[in-house]
Structures are given as structure tokens and as C-alpha cells.
N, CA, C and O of each residue as an XYZ file, in Angstrom:
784
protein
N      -6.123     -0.441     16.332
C      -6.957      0.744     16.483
C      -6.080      1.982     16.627
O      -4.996      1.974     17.210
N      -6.677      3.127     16.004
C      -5.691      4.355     15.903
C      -5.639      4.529     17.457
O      -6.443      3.927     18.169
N      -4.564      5.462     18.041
C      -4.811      6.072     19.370
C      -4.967      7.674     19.522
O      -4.813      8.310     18.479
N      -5.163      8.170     20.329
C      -6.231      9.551     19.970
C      -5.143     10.603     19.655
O      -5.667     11.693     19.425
N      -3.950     10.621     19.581
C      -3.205     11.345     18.808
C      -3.716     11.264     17.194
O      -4.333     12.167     16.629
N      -3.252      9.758     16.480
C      -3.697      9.598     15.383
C      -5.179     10.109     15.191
O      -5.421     10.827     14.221
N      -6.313      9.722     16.193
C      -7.528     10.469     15.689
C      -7.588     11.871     15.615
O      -8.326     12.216     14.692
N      -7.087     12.827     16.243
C      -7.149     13.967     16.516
C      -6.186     14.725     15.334
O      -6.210     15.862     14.862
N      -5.289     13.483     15.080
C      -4.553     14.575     13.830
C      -5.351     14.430     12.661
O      -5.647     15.324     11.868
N      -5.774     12.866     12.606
C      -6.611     12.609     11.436
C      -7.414     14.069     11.172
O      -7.278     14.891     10.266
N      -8.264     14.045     12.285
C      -9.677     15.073     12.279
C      -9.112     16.123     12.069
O     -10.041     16.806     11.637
N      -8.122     16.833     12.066
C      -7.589     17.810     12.258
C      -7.228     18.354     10.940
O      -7.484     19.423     10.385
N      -6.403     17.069     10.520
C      -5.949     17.588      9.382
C      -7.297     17.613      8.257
O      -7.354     18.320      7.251
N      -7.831     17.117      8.499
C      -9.354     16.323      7.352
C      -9.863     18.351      7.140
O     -10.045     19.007      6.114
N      -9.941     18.774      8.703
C     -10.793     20.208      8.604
C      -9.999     20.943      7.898
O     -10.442     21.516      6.903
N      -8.342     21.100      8.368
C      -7.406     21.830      7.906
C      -7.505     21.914      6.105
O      -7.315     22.913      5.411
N      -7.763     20.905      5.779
C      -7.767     20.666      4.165
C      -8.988     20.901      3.223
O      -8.992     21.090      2.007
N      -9.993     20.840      4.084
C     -10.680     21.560      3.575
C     -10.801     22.870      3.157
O     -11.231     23.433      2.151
N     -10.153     23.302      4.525
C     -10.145     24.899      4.664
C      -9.488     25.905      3.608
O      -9.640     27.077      3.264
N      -8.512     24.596      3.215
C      -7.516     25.215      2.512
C      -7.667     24.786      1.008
O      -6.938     25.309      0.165
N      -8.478     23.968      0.703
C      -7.486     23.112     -0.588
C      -7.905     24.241     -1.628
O      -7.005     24.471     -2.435
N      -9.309     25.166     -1.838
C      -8.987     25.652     -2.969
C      -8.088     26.999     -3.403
O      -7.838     27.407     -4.537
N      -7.738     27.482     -2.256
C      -6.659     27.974     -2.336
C      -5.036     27.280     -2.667
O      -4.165     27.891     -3.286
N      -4.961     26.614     -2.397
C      -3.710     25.934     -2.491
C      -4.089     25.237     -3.845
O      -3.239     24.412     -4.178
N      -4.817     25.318     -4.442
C      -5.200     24.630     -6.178
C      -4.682     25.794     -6.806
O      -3.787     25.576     -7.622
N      -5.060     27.119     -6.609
C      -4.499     28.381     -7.080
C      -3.625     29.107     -6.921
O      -3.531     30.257     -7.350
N      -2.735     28.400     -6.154
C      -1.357     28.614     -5.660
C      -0.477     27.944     -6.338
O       0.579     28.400     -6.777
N      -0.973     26.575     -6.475
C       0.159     25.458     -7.421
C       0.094     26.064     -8.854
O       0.986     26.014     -9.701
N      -0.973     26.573     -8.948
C      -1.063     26.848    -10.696
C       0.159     28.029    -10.909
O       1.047     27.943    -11.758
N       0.002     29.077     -9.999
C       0.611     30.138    -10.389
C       2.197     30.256    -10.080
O       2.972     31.141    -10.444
N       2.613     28.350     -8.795
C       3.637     28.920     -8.720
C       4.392     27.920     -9.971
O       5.369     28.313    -10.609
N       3.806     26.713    -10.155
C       4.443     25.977    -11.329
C       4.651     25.751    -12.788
O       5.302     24.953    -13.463
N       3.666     26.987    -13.071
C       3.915     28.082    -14.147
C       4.823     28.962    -14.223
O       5.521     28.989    -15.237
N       5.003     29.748    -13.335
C       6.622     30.638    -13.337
C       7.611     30.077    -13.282
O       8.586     30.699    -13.704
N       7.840     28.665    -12.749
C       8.916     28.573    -12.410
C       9.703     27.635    -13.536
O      10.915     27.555    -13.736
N       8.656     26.982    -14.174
C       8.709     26.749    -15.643
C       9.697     27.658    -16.391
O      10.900     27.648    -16.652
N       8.531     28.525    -16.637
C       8.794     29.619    -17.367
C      10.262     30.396    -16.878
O      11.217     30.531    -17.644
N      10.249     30.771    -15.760
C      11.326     31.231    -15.695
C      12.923     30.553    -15.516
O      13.925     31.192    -15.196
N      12.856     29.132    -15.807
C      13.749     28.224    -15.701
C      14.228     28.063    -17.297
O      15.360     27.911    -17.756
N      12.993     28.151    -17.933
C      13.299     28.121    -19.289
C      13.870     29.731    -20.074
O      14.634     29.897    -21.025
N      13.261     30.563    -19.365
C      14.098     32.099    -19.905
C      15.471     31.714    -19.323
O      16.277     32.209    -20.111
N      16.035     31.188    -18.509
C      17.497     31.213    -17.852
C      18.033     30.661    -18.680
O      18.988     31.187    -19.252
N      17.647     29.598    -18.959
C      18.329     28.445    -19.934
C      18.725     29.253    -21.183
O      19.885     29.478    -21.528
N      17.597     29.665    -21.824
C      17.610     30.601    -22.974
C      18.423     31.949    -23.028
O      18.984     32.314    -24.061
N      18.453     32.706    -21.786
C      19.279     33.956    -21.653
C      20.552     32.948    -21.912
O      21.143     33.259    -22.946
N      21.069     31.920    -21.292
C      22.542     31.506    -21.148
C      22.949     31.525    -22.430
O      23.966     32.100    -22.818
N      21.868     30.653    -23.403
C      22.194     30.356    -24.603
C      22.448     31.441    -25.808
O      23.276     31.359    -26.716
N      21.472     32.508    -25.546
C      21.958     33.489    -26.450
C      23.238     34.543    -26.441
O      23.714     35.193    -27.372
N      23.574     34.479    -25.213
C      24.893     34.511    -24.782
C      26.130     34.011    -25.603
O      27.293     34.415    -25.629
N      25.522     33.046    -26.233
C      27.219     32.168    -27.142
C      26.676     32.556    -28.015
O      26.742     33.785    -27.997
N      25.855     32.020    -29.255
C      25.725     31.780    -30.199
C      24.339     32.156    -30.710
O      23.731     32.745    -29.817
N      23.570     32.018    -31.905
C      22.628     32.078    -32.721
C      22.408     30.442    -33.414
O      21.484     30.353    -34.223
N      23.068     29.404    -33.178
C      23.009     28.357    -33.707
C      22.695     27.180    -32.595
O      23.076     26.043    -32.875
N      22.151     27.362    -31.594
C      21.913     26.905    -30.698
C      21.503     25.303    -30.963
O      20.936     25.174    -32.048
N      21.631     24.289    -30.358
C      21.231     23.151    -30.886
C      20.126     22.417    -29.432
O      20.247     23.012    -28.361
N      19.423     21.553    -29.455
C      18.622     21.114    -28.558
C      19.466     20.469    -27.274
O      19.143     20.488    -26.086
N      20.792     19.825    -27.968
C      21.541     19.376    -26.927
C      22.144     20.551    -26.287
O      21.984     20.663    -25.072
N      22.789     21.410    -26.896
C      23.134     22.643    -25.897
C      22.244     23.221    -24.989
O      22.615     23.652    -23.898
N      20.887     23.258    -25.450
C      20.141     23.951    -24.348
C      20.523     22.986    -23.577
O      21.293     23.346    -22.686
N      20.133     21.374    -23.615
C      19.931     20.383    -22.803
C      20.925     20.537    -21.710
O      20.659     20.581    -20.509
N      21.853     20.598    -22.145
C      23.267     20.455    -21.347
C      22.947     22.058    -20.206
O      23.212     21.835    -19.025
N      22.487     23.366    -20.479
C      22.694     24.009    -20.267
C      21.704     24.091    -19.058
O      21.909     24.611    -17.962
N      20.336     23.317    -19.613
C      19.116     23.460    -18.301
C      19.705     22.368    -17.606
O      19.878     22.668    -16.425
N      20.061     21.274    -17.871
C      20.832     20.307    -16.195
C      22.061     21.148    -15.789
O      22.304     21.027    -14.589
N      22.933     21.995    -16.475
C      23.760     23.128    -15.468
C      23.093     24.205    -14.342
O      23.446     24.477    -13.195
N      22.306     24.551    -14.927
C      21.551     25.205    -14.068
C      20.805     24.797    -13.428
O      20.368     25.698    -12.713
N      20.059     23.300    -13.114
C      19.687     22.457    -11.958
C      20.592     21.898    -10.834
O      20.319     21.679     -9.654
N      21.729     21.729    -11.512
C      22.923     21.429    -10.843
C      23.669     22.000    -10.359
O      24.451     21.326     -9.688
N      23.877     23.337    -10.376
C      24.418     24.431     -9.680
C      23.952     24.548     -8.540
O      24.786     24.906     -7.708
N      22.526     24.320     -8.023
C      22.162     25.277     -6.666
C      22.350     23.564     -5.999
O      22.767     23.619     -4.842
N      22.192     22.532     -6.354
C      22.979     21.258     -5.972
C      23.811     21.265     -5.362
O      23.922     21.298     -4.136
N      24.613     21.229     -6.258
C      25.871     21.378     -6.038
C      26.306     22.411     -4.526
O      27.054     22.032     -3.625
N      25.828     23.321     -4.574
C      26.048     24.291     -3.573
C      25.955     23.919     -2.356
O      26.743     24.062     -1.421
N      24.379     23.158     -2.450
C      23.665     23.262     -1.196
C      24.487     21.331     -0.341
O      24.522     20.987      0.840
N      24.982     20.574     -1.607
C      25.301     19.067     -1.020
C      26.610     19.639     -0.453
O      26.832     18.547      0.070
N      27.512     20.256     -0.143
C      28.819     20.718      0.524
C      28.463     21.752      1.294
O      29.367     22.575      1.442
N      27.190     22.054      1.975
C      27.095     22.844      3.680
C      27.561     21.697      4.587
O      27.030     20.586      4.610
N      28.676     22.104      5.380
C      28.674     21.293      6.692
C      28.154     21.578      7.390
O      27.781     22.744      7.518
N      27.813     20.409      8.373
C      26.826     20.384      9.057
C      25.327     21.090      8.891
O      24.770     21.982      9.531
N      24.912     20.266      7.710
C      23.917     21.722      7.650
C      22.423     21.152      8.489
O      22.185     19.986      8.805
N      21.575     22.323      8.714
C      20.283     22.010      9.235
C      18.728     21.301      8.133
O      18.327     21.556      6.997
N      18.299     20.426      9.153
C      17.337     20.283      8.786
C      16.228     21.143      7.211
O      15.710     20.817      6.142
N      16.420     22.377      8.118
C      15.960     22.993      6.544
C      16.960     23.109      5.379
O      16.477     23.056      4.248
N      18.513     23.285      5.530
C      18.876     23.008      4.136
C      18.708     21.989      3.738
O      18.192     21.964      2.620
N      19.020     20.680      4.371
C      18.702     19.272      3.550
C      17.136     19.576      3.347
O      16.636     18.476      3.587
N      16.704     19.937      3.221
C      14.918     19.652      2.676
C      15.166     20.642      1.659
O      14.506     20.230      0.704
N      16.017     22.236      1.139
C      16.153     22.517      0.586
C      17.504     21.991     -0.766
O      17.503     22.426     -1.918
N      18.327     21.189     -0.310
C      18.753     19.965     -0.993
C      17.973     19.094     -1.320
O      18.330     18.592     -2.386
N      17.087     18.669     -0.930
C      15.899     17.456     -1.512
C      15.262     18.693     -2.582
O      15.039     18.146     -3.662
N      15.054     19.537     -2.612
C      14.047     20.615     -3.680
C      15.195     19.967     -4.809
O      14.995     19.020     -5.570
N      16.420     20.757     -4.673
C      17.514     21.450     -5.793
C      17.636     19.693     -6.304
O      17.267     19.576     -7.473
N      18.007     18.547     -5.756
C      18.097     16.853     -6.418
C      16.520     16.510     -7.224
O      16.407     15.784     -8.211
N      15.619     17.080     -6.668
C      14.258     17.036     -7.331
C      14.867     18.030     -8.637
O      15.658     17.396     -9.335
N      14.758     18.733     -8.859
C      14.983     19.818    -10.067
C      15.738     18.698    -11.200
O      15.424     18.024    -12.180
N      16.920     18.994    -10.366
C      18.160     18.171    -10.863
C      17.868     16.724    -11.513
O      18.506     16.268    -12.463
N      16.798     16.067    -10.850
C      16.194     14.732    -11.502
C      15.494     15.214    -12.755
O      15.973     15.220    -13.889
N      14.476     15.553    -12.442
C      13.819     15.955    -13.449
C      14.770     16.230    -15.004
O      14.818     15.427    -15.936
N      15.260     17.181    -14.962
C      16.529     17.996    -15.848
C      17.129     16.557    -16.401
O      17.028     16.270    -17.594
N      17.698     15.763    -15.543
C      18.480     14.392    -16.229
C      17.026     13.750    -16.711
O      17.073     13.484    -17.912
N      16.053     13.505    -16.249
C      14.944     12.631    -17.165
C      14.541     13.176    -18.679
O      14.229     12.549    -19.691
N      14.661     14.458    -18.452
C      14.389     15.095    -19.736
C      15.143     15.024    -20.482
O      14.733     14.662    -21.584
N      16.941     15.368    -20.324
C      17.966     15.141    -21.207
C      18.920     13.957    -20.691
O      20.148     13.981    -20.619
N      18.189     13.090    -20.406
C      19.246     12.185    -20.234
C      19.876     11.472    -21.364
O      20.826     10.704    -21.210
N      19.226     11.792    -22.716
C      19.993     10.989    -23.619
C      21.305     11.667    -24.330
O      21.954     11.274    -25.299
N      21.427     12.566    -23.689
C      23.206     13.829    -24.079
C      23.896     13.164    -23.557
O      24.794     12.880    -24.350
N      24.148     12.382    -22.002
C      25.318     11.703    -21.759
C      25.271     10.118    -21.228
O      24.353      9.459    -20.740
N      26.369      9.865    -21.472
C      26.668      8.466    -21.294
C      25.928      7.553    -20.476
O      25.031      8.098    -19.833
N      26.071      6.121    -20.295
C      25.452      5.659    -19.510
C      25.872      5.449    -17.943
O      25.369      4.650    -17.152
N      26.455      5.962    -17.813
C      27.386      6.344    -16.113
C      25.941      6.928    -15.487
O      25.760      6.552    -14.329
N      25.483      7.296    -15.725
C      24.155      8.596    -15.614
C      23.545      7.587    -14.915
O      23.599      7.414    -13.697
N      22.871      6.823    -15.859
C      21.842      6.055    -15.393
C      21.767      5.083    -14.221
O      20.840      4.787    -13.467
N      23.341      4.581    -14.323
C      23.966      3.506    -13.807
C      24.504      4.036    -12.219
O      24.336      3.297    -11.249
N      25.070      5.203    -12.099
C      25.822      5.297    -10.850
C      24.963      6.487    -10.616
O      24.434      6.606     -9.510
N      24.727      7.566    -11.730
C      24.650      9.205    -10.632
C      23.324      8.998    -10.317
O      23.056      8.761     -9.139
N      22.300      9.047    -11.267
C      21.228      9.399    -11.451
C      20.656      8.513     -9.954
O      19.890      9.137     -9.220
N      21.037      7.145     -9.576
C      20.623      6.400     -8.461
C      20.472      6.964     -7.316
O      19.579      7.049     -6.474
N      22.421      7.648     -7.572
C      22.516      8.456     -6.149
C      21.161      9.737     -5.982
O      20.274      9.787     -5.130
N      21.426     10.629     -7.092
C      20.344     11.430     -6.295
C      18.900     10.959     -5.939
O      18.216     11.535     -5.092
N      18.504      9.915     -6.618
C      16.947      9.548     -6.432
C      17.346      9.256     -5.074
O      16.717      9.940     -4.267
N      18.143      8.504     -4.579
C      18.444      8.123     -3.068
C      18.253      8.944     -2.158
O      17.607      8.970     -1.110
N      19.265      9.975     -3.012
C      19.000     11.370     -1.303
C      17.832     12.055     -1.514
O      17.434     12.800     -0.619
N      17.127     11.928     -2.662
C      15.837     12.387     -2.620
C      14.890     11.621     -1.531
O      14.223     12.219     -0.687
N      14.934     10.322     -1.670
C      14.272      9.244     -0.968
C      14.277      9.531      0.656
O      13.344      9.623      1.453
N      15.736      9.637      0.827
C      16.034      9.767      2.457
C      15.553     10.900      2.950
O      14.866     11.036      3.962
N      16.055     11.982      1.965
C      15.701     13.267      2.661
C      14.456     13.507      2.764
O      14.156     14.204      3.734
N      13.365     13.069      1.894
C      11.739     13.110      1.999
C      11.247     12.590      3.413
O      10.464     13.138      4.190
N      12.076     11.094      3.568
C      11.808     11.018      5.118
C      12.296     11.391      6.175
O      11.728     10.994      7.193
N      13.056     11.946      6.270
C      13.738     12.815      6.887
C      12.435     14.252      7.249
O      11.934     14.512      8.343
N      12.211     14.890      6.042
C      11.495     15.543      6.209
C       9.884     15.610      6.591
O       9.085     16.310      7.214
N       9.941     14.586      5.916
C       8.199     13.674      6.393
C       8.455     14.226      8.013
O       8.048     15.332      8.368
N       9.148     13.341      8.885
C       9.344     13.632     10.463
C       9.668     15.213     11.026
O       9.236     15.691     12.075
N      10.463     15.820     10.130
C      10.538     16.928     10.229
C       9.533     17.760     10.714
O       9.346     18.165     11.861
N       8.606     18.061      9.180
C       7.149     18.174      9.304
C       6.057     17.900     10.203
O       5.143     18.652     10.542
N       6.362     16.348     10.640
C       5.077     15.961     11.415
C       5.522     16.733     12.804
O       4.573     17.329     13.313
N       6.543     16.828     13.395
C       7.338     17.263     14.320
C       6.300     18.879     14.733
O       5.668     19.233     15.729
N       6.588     19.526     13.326
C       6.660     21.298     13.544
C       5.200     21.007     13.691
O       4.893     21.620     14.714
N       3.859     20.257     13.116
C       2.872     20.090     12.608
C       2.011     20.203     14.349
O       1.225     21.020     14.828
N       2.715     18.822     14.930
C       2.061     18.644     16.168
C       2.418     19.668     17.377
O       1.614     19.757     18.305
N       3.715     20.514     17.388
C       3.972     21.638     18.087
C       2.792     22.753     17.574
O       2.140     23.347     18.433
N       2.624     22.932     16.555
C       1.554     24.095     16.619
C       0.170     23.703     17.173
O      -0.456     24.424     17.950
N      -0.230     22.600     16.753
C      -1.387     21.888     17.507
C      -1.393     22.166     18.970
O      -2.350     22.620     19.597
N      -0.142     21.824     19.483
C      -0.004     21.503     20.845
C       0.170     23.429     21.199
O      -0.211     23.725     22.331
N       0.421     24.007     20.781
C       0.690     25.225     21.720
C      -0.349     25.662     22.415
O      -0.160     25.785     23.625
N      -1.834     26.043     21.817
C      -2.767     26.225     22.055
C      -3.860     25.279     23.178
O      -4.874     25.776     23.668
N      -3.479     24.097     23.394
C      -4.146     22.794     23.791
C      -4.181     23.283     25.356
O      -3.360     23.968     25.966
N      -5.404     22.702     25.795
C      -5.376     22.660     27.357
C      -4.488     21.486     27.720
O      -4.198     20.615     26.899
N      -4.026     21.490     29.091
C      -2.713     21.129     29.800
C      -3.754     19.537     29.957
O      -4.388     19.352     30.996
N      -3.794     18.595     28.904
C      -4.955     17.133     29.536
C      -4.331     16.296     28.532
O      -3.605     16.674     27.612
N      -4.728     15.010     28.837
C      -3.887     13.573     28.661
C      -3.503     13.909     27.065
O      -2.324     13.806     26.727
N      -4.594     14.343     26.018
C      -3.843     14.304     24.478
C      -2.782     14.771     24.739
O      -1.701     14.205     24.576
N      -3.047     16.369     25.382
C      -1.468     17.062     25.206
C      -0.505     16.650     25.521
O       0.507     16.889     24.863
N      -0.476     15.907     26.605
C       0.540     14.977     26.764
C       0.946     14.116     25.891
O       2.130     14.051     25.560
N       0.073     13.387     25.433
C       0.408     12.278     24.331
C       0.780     13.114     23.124
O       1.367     12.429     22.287
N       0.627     14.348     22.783
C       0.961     14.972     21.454
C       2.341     15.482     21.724
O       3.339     15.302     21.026
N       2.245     16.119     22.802
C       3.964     16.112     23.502
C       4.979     15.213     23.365
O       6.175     15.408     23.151
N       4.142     13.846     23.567
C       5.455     13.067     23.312
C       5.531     12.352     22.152
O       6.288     11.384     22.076
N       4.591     12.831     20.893
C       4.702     12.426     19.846
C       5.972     13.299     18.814
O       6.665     12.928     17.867
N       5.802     14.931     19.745
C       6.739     15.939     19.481
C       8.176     15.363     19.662
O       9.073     15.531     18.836
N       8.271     14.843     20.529
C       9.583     14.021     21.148
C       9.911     13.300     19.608
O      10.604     13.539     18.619
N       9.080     12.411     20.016
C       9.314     10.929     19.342
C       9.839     11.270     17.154
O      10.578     10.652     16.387
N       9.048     12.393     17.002
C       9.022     12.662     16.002
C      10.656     13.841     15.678
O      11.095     14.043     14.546
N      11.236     14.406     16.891
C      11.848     15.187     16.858
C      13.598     14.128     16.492
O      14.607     14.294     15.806
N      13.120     13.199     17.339
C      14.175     12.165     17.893
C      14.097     11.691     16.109
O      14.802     12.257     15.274
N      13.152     10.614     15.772
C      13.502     10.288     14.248
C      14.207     11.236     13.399
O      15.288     10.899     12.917
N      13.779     12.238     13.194
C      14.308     13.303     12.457
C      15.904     13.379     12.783
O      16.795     13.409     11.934
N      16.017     13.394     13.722
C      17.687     13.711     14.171
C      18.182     12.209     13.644
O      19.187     12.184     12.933
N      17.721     11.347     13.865
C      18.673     10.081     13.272
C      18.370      9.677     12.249
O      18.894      8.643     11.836
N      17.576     10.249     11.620
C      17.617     10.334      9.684
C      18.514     11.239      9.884
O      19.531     10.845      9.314
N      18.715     12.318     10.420
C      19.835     12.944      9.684
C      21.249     12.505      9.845
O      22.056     12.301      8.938
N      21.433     12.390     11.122
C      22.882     11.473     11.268
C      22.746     10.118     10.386
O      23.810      9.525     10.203
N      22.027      9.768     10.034
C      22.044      8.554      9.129
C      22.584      9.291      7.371
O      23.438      8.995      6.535
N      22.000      9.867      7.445
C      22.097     10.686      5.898
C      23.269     11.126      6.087
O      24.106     10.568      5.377
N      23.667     11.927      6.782
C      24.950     12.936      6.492
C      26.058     11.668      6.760
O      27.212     12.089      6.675
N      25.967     10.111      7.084
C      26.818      8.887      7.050
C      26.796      8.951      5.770
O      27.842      9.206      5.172
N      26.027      8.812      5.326
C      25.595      8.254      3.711
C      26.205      9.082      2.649
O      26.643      8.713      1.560
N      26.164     10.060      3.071
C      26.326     11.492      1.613
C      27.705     11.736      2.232
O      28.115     12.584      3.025
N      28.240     10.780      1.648
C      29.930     10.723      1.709
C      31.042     11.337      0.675
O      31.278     11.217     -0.527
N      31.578     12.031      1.738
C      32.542     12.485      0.306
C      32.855     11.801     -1.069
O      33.132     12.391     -2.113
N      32.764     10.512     -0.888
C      33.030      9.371     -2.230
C      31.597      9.983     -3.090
O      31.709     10.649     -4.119
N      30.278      9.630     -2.476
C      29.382     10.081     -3.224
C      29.449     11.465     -3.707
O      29.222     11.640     -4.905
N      29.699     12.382     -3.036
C      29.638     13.500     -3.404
C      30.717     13.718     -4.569
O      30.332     14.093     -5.677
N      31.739     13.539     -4.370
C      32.863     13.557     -5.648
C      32.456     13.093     -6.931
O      32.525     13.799     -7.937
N      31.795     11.261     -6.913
C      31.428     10.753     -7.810
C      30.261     11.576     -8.739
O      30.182     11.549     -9.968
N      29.412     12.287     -7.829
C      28.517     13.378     -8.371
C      29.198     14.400     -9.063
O      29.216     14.422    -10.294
N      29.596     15.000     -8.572
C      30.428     16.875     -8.767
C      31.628     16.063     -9.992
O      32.149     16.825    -10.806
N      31.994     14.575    -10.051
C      33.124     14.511    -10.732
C      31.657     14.016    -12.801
O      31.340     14.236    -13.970
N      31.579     13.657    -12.179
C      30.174     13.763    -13.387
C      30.210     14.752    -14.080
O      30.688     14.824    -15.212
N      29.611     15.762    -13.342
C      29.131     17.235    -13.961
C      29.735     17.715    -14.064
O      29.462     18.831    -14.505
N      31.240     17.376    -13.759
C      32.386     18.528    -14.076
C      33.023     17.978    -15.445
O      33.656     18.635    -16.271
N      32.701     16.611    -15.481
C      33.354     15.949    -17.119
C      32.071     16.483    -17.891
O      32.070     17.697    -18.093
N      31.011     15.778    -18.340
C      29.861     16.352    -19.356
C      29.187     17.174    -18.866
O      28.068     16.662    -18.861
N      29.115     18.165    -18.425
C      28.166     19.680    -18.140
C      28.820     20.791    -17.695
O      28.624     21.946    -18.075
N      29.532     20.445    -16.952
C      30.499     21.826    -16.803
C      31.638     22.150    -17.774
O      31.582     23.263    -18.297
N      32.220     21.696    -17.956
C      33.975     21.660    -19.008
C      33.410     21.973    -20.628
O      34.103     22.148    -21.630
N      31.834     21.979    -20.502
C      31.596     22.234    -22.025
C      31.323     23.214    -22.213
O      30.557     23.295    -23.173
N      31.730     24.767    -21.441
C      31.354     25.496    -21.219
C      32.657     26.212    -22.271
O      32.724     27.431    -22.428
């Protein structure tokens, strides 16, 4: 049986989504249309930049450079916070995508070693952030709440949820080891970068 945390978020969230969803239907439209679009003018500004003979693999090569750049950036913050790794889970999302689309420009190393790794830190960092989320989710709930047994119990779900989060991340930042990270950055620096 749920316990009245779980019911109360249930109910909570059930109203919250209502409240919201058709706005947030007209939000996704307008933001995953631009960003399309404007991912594909980048690609295209780069390209007209060299040449007039542009070939499908050059763009190709050119839109996983530019997924892989803000990557790249964001996997070498030390020590970084909670919100950059969730903004590292965005830039490995991009970055996936970009290799599904052109993955047939390079070798099979791709498939075999890199491409794994990032679905991985995509994987971790989602839960990572999942807790993250539920964390910030039940603090706003809770600010407002009279001082009685839920709040308590939502209090220490704040805990409990704060605590996971911290050891996904010390778990992750074990994981995303310089070996991995090299094996990545040493990838993109043989087929996507050097063809520049």
C-alpha cells in the first residue's frame, strides 16, 4: 500500500498536470522546432564557410561536431554540480542523437566502445537526476505545509531523496574516468575533429 507521502504526491502531481499540460503541449512545439532549426542553420553556416560542394557526409561530420563540442566542455568540469551533470545528460542526449543519424560516416569503434559509453552516462545521469528532481519537487511542497505528521514524512523524504542524489553522484563521477573520458575526446579528435 502507497504511504501518504506517495498519496499526496500522487494527488498532487495528478492536479499539477492538469493545470499545466496544455500549456506545456505549446511549449514543446515551439521549443523543438527552433532548436531543430537552429541546429541545422549552424551546421549549414559552418558548411558554407569551406566550400559550395558540400557533401551529406560533411554536413554529417559537421552536425556531430557541433553536438560534441558543448560535450566535450561540459564532461571535464571538476567537481561539477548537480545541475551541470543534468546539463551534461542534455549535451550526451544531443550528441546521441547526432551519432544515430550519422553513424554510418565512421567506423565501427562507434558502435562498439563510444556510442555505449554515452548512452551510459545518459542512463546514470537521468537517475541521478530523477532524485535530483524529486528532491527540489518535495521541498516546494513542503515549504508551504502546516508543521503535521506528512510534513514530517515529506521532510524526510527530502532527506532520503537528497542523500540518493549525492551517491549517484559520487558513483558517477567514479565511473566517468579519465580512461572513459579520453577514449571519448580520443574518438572525436581522430574522425570529427582533425577533419577540419
Amino acid at each position: 500500500t502507497p504511504d501518504a507521502v506517495t498519496e499526496y504526491a500522487v494527488a498532487r502531481l495528478t492536479e499539477e498536470r492538469h493545470a499545466v499540460q496544455q500549456e506545456l503541449v505549446k511549449i514543446a512545439k515551439r521549443a523543438s522546432g527552433g532548436k531543430f532549426d537552429r541546429a541545422s542553420e549552424d551546421a549549414l553556416q559552418d558548411l558554407d564557410k569551406r566550400d559550395n560542394q558540400t557533401t551529406l557526409g560533411e554536413f554529417g561530420m559537421v552536425a556531430v561536431k557541433l553536438a560534441y563540442l558543448p560535450f566535450a566542455r561540459l564532461a571535464h568540469i571538476q567537481d561539477p554540480t548537480t545541475d551541470e551533470l543534468h546539463q551534461l545528460r542534455i549535451a550526451g542526449k544531443r550528441l546521441r542523437y547526432s551519432l544515430e543519424i550519422f553513424h554510418g560516416l565512421f567506423p565501427g569503434e562507434l558502435r562498439e566502445e563510444v556510442y555505449p559509453l554515452v548512452e551510459d552516462l545518459q542512463g546514470r545521469l537521468g537517475e541521478l537526476n530523477d532524485h535530483a528532481t524529486a528532491q527540489a519537487l518535495y521541498q516546494k511542497w513542503l515549504a508551504p505545509m502546516p508543521a503535521d505528521e506528512l510534513a514530517a514524512q515529506l521532510a524526510d523524504r527530502v532527506v532520503k531523496e537528497h542523500k540518493k542524489a549525492e551517491r549517484l553522484k559520487d558513483k558517477f563521477l567514479t565511473w566517468w574516468s579519465a580512461e572513459r573520458l579520453t577514449k571519448v575526446e580520443s574518438f572525436f579528435q581522430r574522425h570529427c575533429l582533425d577533419s577540419e
